[in-house]
VEXBA-468585 format. One record per residue (C-alpha): x, y negated, z negated; residue in one letter; residue number from 1. Coordinates in Angstrom, 3 decimals, m for minus. Last residue first. Layout:
<nodes>
         c1         c2         c3   type   seq
          X          Y          Z      A   NUM
...
</nodes>
This chain:
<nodes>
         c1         c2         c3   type   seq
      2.448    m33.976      6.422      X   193
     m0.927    m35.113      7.355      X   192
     m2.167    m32.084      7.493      X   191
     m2.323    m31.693     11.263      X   190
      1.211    m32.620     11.423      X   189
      2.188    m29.888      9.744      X   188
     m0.476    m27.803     11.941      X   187
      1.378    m28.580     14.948      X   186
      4.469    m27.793     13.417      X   185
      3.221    m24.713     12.397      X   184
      2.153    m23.547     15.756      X   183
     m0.640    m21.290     15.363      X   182
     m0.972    m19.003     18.906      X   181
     m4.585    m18.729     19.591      X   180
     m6.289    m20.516     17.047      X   179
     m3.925    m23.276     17.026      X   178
     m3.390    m23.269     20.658      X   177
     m7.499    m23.096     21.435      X   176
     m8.128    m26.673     18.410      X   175
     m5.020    m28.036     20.096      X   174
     m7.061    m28.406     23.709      X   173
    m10.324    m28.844     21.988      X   172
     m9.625    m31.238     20.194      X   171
     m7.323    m32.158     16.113      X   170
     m5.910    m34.964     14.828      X   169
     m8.749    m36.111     13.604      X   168
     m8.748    m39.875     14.955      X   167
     m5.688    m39.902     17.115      X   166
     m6.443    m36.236     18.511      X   165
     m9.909    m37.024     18.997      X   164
     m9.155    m40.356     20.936      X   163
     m6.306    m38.021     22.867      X   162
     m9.025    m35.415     23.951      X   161
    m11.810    m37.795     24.288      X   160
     m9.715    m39.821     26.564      X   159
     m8.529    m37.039     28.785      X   158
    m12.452    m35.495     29.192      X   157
    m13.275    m39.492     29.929      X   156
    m10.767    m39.581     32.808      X   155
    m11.857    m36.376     34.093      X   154
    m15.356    m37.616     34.768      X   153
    m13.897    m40.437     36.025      X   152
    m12.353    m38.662     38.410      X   151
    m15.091    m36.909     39.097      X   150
    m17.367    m39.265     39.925      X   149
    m20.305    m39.456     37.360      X   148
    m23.384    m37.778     37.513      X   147
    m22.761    m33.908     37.142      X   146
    m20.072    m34.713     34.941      X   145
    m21.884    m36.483     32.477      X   144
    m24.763    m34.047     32.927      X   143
    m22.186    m31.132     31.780      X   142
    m20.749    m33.721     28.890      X   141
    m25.003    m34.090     27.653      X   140
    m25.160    m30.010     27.578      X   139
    m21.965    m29.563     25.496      X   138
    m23.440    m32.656     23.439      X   137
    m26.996    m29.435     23.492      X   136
    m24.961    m26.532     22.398      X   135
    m22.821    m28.506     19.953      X   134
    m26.276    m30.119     18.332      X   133
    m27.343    m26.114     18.334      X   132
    m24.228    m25.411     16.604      X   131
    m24.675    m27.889     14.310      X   130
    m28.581    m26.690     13.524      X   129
    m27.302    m23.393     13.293      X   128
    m25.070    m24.349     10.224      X   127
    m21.306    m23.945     11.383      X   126
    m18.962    m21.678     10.109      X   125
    m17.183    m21.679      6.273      X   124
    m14.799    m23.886      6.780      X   123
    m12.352    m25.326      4.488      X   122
     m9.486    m24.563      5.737      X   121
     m9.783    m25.852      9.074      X   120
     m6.429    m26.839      9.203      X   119
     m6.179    m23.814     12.027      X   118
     m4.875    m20.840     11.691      X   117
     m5.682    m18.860      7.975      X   116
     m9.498    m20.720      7.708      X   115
     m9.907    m20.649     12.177      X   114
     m9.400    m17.179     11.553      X   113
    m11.447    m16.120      9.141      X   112
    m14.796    m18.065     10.813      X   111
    m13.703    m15.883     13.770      X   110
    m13.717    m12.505     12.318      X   109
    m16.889    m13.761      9.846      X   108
    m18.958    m14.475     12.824      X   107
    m19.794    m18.220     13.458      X   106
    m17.477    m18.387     16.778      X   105
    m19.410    m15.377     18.049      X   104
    m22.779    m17.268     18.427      X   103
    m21.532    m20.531     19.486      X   102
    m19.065    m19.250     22.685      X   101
    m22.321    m16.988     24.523      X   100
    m24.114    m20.234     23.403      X    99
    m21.875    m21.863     25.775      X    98
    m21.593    m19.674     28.226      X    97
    m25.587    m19.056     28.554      X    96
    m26.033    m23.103     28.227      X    95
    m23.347    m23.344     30.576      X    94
    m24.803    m20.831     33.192      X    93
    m28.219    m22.677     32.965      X    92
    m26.909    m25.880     34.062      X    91
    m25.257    m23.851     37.094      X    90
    m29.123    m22.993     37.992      X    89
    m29.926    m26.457     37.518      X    88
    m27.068    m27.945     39.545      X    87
    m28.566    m25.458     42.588      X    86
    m26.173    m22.733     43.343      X    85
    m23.696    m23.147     46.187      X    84
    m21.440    m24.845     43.950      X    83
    m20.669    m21.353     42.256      X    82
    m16.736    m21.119     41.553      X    81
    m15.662    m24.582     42.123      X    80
    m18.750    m26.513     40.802      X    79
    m19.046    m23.771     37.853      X    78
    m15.855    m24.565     36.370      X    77
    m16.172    m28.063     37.089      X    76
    m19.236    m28.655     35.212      X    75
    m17.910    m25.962     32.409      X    74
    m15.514    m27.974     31.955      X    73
    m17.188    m31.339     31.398      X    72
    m19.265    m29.717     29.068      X    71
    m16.326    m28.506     26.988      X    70
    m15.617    m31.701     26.925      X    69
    m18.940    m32.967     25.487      X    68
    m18.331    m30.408     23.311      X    67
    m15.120    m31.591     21.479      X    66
    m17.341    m34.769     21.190      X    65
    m19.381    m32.337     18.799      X    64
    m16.000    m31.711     16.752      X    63
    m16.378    m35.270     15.338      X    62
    m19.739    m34.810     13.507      X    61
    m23.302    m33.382     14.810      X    60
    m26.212    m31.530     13.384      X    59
    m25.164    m31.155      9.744      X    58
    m23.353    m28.267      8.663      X    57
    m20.372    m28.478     10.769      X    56
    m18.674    m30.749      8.353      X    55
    m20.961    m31.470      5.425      X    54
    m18.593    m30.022      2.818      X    53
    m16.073    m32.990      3.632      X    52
    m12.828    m32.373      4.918      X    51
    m13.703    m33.417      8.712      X    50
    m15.310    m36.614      7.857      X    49
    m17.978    m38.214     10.045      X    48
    m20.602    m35.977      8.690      X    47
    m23.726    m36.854     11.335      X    46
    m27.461    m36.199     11.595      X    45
    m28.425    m34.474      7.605      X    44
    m30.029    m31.981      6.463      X    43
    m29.339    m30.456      3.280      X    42
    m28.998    m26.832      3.075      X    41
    m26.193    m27.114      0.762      X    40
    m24.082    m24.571      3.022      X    39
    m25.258    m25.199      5.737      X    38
    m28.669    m26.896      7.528      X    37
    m30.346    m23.925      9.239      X    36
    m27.946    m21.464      7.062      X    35
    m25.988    m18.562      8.934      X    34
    m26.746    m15.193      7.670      X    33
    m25.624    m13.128     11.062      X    32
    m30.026    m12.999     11.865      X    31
    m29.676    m16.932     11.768      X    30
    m26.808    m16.764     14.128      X    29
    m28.619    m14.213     16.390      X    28
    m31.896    m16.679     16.093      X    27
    m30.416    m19.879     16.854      X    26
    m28.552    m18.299     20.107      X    25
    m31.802    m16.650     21.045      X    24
    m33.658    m19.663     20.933      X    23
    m30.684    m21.930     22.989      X    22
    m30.821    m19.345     25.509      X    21
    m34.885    m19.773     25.914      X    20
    m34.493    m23.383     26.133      X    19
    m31.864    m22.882     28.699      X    18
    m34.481    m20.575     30.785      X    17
    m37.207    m23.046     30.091      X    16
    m35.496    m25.846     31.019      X    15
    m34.194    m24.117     34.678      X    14
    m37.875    m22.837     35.211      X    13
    m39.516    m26.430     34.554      X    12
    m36.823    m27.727     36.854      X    11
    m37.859    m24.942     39.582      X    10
    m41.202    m26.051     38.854      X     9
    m40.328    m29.431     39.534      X     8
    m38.703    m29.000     42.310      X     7
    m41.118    m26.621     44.086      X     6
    m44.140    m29.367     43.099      X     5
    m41.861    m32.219     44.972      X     4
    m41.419    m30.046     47.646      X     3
    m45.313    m29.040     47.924      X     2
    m45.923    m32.979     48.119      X     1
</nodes>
């Protein structure tokens, strides 16, 4: 009986801390002039099409299953370099790493540079809202992970990555090369050309 009051006020504490980091995320962004709901301020659940004015305004669209990858990551990150540390406490890290990735990703450096590297021309940084959404799918791919066998854990990271490249043409993996080193092939292709 006290074990099963530890755990859950250790689970209680783990919630509340990523809670927490998730507050302070929403409220740097909104303090760097980001919109709750973008650009129009209308609300809105999913924008399925990258080139349309709703993309990364409204709470989720195909980027977010970017974030279930990055999820999956940050799961085995954290196993190799901190498995000692309870799954909730590791939990927490994401959230922190994570959000420590949202927040700078909407300043105007970054936002500039995913406009003149990346086909992301017409983007103008997430709403907070969508970056919260990408917070929390980053959250769902670490329980993923933390659930499933690894293997297929890393099965369903290699399957997002090519079904998003099919689809959008565009993931995580070619969204860091474009922004990191712009191949112009890459973003050729990209286009559509």
């Amino acid at each position: 009986m006290a074990a099963d009051r530890r755990t859950r006020s250790s689970a209680l504490a783990y919630f509340g801390a990523g809670a927490s980091i998730i507050a302070l995320a929403a409220s740097l962004e909104l303090a760097m002039g980001r919109k709750i709901w973008g650009i129009s301020g209308q609300p809105g659940v999913w924008s399925g099409d990258i080139n349309s004015k709703h993309n990364s305004q409204y709470l989720t669209d195909p980027y977010s299953f970017s974030h279930l990858t990055h999820g999956i990551l940050l799961y085995g990150m954290l196993w190799t370099v901190a498995r000692k540390l309870p799954c909730g406490a590791r939990a927490v890290i994401a959230v922190a790493l994570e959000a420590g990735w949202e927040v700078p990703e909407n300043s105007n450096m970054v936002i500039e540079r995913y406009r003149t590297a990346t086909i992301s021309l017409h983007y103008y940084g997430d709403s907070v809202m969508n970056s919260m959404g990408d917070i929390l799918t980053c959250m769902i791919g670490f329980m993923i992970a933390a659930v499933l066998p690894a293997r297929v854990t890393i099965a369903a990271a290699c399957a997002l990555e090519i079904g998003l490249a099919l689809w959008i043409r565009d993931g995580l993996l070619l969204n860091i090369v474009m922004l990191i080193h712009p191949i112009p092939a890459i973003r050729h292709w990209q286009m559509g050309n």
